[in-house]
C-alpha angles and dihedrals in degrees: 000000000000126000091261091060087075092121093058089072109100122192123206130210126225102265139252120217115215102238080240096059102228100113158008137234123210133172099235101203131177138168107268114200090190095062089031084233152080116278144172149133141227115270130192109232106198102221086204137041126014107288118139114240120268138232105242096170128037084196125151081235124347125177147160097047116197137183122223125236097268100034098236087108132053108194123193148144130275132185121194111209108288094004134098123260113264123194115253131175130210141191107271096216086051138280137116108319111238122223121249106187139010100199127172093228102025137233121292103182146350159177147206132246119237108256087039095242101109132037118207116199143184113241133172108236103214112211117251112274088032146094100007100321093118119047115235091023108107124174098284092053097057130116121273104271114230107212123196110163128068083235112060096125139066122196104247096011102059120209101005089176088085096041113041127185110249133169113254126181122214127171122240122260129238104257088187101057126119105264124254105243116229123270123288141203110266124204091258092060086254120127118226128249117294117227112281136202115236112260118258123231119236109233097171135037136170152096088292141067120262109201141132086076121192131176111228111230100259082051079233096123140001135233123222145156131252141150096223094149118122088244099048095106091061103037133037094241115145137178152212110237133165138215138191120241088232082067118242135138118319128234133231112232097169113043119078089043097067153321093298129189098181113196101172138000134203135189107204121205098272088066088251104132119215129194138173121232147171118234100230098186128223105321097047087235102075092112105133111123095340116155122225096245105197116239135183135206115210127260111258080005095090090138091052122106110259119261120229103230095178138029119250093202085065104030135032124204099175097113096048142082118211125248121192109224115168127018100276091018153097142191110227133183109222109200103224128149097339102306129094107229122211108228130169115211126186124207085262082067091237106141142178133203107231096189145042134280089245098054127093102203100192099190141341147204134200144196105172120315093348111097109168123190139203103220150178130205137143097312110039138042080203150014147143114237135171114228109233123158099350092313137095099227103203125253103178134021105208099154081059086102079048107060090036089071090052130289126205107212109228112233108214118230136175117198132202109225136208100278086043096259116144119238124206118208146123135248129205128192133186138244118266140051111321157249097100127194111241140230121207103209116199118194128221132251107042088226087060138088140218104232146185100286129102111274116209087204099052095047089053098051088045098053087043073066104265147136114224122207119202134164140162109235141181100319105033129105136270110033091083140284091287098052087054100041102049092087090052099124087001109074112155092037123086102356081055082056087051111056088044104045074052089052091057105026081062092047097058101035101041110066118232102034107123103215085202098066109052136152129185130209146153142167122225108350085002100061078042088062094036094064089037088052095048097043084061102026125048104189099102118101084204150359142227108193106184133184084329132170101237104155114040086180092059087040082079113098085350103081132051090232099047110097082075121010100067094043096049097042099036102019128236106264110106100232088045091052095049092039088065093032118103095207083066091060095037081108091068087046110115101144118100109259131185103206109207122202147152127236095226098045106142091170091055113014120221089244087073097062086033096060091046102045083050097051090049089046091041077060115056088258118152098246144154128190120207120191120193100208107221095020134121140191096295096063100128094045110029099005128123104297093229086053101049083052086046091053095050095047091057096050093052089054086058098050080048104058092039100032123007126192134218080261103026121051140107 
C-alpha cells in the first residue's frame, strides 16, 4: 500500500438486519481524494445464496443505516459537502429517500420507536446569534463569550457550552406520499411555501449534553445518558436518566447506586435496560485504566440499584455499544489483546464469546439467531460477516482492491522483557533481501491498543521498505486494569522498558530487522512517549513526534481534556509533573526529529508541539514543524484526504533524508 492508495480504505457501519432476516444494510465509507472528503452510500448485503451486494442509497456521504420495527423503512444519515448529517428515511424496498430533520447543527444519532411511527434524535441547539442563526453573522461577529466552567471545548466540536446535545422527537414521515412540488411564482410576485420537515419536539434542555438514546419497550419513554450532577464540571461522572416522550422532567436512574461513568445505555425487549460504565471511584476522576463492566437494571425495578453482570478486572466493554439481541440479552465487544470480541451476556450475567481472539468485531446487529458483524482482522480494514459456529464467515471482501496493491502480512510476538514481564506486539517486514531499517511505533492513549486488523500506517511504511515495530506495553488496553494502570503517576517508566526490550527482543528473534538502523516515532501518547524515549535513549537515527502530549504543566486550561487527564496520569505536584514530562528533557534531546501537528487540535493544543519544536531548535537540534491548517487531533485517521496524503508523503521525506530505505531515499 502507498499514500496514494487512501481511497482503498473502506469503512464499515455497524449493520442493520432486516426483521426478516434476509439481509443486512451497511454504510460502506472511504476517504475520496477527489472530493477531498470522506464519502459513501448504503448497500444491501444478501445473508443466503450467492447475490452481489446492492447500491440502496446514491448520497455524498450516507451512514448509520436502521431498520424500522416493521422493515418497511430503512433510516439513516446523510451529510451533503460542507454541511452536517440530517436523518432521512427511505422506503426499504427502493425509492427517493425523505428528509427527517434540517437542523442547524445537524443530527448526530437516533432510534425508532417501537411501533415505527416516531424517531427520536440527538441535535446540538445553537444559541441564539451563533452558529448560523443570524444571517450575516459569521464566527468572528459573534458576541464575547463569558465562560465560567473548566469544560467549555470538545476536539473536533469547538466551544460545546453554547450548543449543547439534547433529545428531540419527530414523526416519520409518509415515504409514499404524493411529492410537494417546488415553489412557484404567485400572482403577487410571492413564491409558495417549500417543502418543510415536520417540527420536532424538544424533550431535553440544559447546560449539559443528553445522548446514548434507547426506546423502552411500551415507547412510552427513552433512555439516555448525561452528566447533570453539581460536580460534574470537575469529575467524569455520568448517568442513566429517563424521560417520557410527553416531555417532562427526567429522572436520574444511576446516581445514587455508584460512581458511574456511563458510556451507553439499552433497553432489551423484556423492558429490562442495560448500560456499560466505568466505575470512576470516589472522587468521580479515578479513570486510568479503568474497564466498562455491563450492568442491568432490572425490567418494572427502575428505581432499583443496578446489578454488575461482568467483571471489569477480566473484560473490557469500553469500546462497544451495546446492541440487545435477544429478550433478556445483549451483544457486547470485550477489548482484550488487540482483538474486539464478540460476546453475548443475559441479565443472569452468564455470557458467551461468539468470536475469536484475532478478530476486531467493530459493531454488530441481530433478528433471532442472525447476528451479523462488521469486522476487521488481518486482512481487511474493513468487512460485513455472519456469525455461525464460533466464526464470522465472510459476506463481503472490500480490502480485495487493497491487497491487491500489496499487502505485508504482521507476524505476532510476544517478548519477555527485562523484569521478566511479557510484551505483546506485531512485527511486519517487507518484501526483498534484509536487513531492513526499522521503525518503533508507539500508539496513542495510552489506554489504547494496536490490534489484528490490518493497519493502513503500518503497510505503507512497510512497502516504503521498512520493518515496523509495534507493541502494546505497560499502559495500553486490553491486557487488564493493572497492566493499564501501572504507569498512573509513573509515565515515562516501565512503558518506556516495554516498547524497547520489544524493540530488541524483535530484533533478535524476527530475521531481516538492521538494529543499526532504527527510528522511532508516535502520534498523541505516542509522540508523548517518543520525546520522552529520545531525551533518555540516543539510538534513533530520527524522530516523528506527533499531537503529543509534551508539557503536562501547559495541558492544564489548553486542552479539552486538561482539567483531568494530566492530573490523574502525571499527578498534580509540580516536581512529579515535570519528572514524567518530555518538555523538561528537551535539554538531553540530540536526535532529528520532524515534529507533526494541526492547527485545530483541542486535545493537544498546538502550543504543545510549538514549545517543543522552539526549545530543539533553541538548541542547536536538527528539527522541522509542520502544521496542517484546519486540522485537529484525528488527521491520520478522519482528517482531509488530501491531507492525510499530504501527511504520509512528508513523513516519508523525513525517513528519507535520516534513514532511507532500499524503496524509500533522496
Amino acid at each position: 500500500m502507498k499514500a496514494a492508495d487512501l481511497g482503498l480504505l473502506t469503512s464499515v457501519s455497524t449493520p442493520t438486519v432486516h426483521p426478516g432476516g434476509g439481509r443486512a444494510v451497511v454504510s460502506v465509507t472511504h476517504p475520496s481524494l477527489d472530493a477531498d472528503a470522506t464519502v459513501g452510500q448504503l448497500w444491501s448485503i444478501p445473508l443466503t445464496g450467492h447475490a452481489a451486494p446492492k447500491l440502496v442509497t446514491r448520497g455524498f456521504r450516507d451512514t448509520a443505516p436502521r431498520f424500522s420495527p416493521d422493515g418497511r423503512l430503512l433510516a439513516f444519515l446523510r451529510s451533503e459537502p460542507k454541511r452536517p448529517p440530517q436523518l432521512y428515511v427511505v422506503d426499504a424496498a427502493g425509492g427517493e429517500p425523505v428528509a427527517v430533520t434540517d437542523r442547524t447543527l445537524g443530527v448526530s444519532e437516533f432510534d425508532w420507536s417501537p411501533d415505527g411511527r416516531t424517531l427520536a434524535f440527538v441535535s446540538r441547539e445553537p444559541e441564539q446569534g451563533r452558529y448560523g442563526t443570524v444571517e450575516g453573522i459569521d464566527p468572528s461577529g459573534e458576541p464575547a463569550r463569558r465562560i465560567d466552567t473548566l469544560k467549555y471545548q470538545a476536539n473536533g466540536l469547538g466551544y460545546t457550552i453554547d450548543r449543547q446535545a439534547h433529545v428531540f422527537t419527530v414523526p416519520v414521515p409518509d415515504v409514499w406520499a404524493e411529492p410537494i412540488p417546488a415553489p412557484v411564482p404567485l400572482p403577487d410576485g410571492s413564491t409558495g411555501a417549500a417543502p418543510t420537515v415536520a417540527e420536532p419536539r424538544q424533550l431535553t434542555d440544559g447546560p449539559w449534553d443528553d445522548g446514548a438514546i434507547s426506546f423502552s419497550p411500551d415507547g412510552r419513554s427513552i433512555a439516555f445518558v448525561s452528566a447533570r450532577h453539581a460536580s460534574r464540571d470537575i469529575d467524569l461522572r455520568s448517568n442513566v436518566f429517563l424521560v417520557s416522550v410527553d416531555g417532562g422532567d427526567a429522572k436520574d436512574l444511576t446516581g445514587r447506586h455508584g460512581s458511574y461513568s456511563v458510556l451507553d445505555a439499552s433497553f432489551t425487549g423484556n423492558g429490562a435496560l442495560f448500560f456499560t460504565a466505568q466505575d470512576v471511584g470516589e472522587s468521580g476522576r479515578d479513570f486510568v485504566a479503568r474497564n466498562a463492566a455491563l450492568y442491568v437494571i432490572e425490567p418494572d425495578r427502575m428505581d432499583a440499584a443496578p446489578r454488575r453482570l461482568t467483571d471489569p478486572e477480566t473484560v473490557d466493554f469500553t469500546e462497544s455499544a451495546i446492541a440487545p439481541h435477544r429478550d433478556d440479552s445483549v451483544l457486547v465487544l470485550d477489548r482484550s489483546r488487540g482483538a474486539l470480541v464478540l460476546t453475548e451476556v443475559d441479565g443472569a450475567g452468564e455470557s458467551r464469546r461468539l468470536t475469536d481472539d484475532r478478530t476486531v468485531v467493530n459493531g454488530v446487529d441481530s433478528v433471532g439467531d442472525t447476528i451479523v458483524v462488521s469486522y476487521a482482522d488481518a486482512r481487511t480494514i474493513g468487512d460485513v460477516g455472519l456469525i455461525a459456529g464460533g466464526a464470522v464467515n465472510r459476506l463481503t471482501d472490500l480490502s480485495a482492491p487493497l491487497r491487491a496493491r500489496g499487502v505485508v502480512a504482521a507476524q505476532e510476538l510476544t517478548v519477555t522483557g527485562r523484569d521478566g514481564y511479557p510484551v505483546h506486539g506485531w512485527v511486519l517486514v517487507p518484501e526483498g533481501e534484509g536487513p531492513h531499517p526499522v521503525l518503533l511505533n508507539i500508539h496513542g492513549g495510552p489506554y489504547a491498543a494496536y490490534t489484528h486488523a490490518l493497519f493502513d500506517e503500518a503497510q505503507v511504511y512497510a512497502a516504503a521498505g521498512y520493518a515496523v515495530v509495534m507493541s502494546n506495553p505497560r499502559g495500553a488496553a486490553g491486557y487488564g486494569q493493572e497492566h493499564g494502570r501501572v504507569i498512573r503517576q509513573k509515565m515515562g517508566t516501565v512503558d518506556l522498558d516495554d516498547v524497547l526490550d520489544f524493540l530488541d527482543g524483535a530484533i533478535v528473534q524476527v530475521p531481516g530487522l538492521d538494529a543499526d538502523r532504527v527510528g522511532i516515532m508516535g502520534g498523541s501518547y505516542g509522540g508523548y512517549l517518543t520525546a520522552w524515549t529520545i531525551a533518555h535513549d540516543h539510538r534513533f537515527a530520527a524522530a516523528i513526534v506527533e499531537r503529543g502530549f509534551l508539557d503536562p504543566e501547559a495541558f492544564v486550561g489548553t486542552s479539552d481534556i486538561g482539567s483531568f487527564f494530566g492530573d490523574e496520569y502525571t499527578g498534580t505536584d509540580p516536581e512529579l509533573m515535570r519528572s514524567q514530562s518530555p518538555q523538561a528533557v528537551v535539554d538531553r534531546v540530540r536526535t532529528p526529529t520532524l515534529v507533526l501537528h494541526s492547527a485545530n487540535d483541542l486535545r493537544c493544543p498546538l502550543g504543545q508541539a510549538e514549545r517543543y519544536y522552539a526549545a530543539l531548535k533553541r538548541r542547536g537540534v536538527q528539527t522541522e514543524l509542520v502544521i496542517f491548517p484546519g486540522e485537529d487531533h484525528e488527521l491520520s485517521r478522519g482528517g482531509r484526504p488530501r491531507h492525510r496524503q499530504q501527511r504520509f508523503d512528508i513523513i516519508l521525506d523525513w525517513w528519507a533524508r535520516h534513514l532511507p530505505s532500499r524503496n524509500n531515499h533522496r
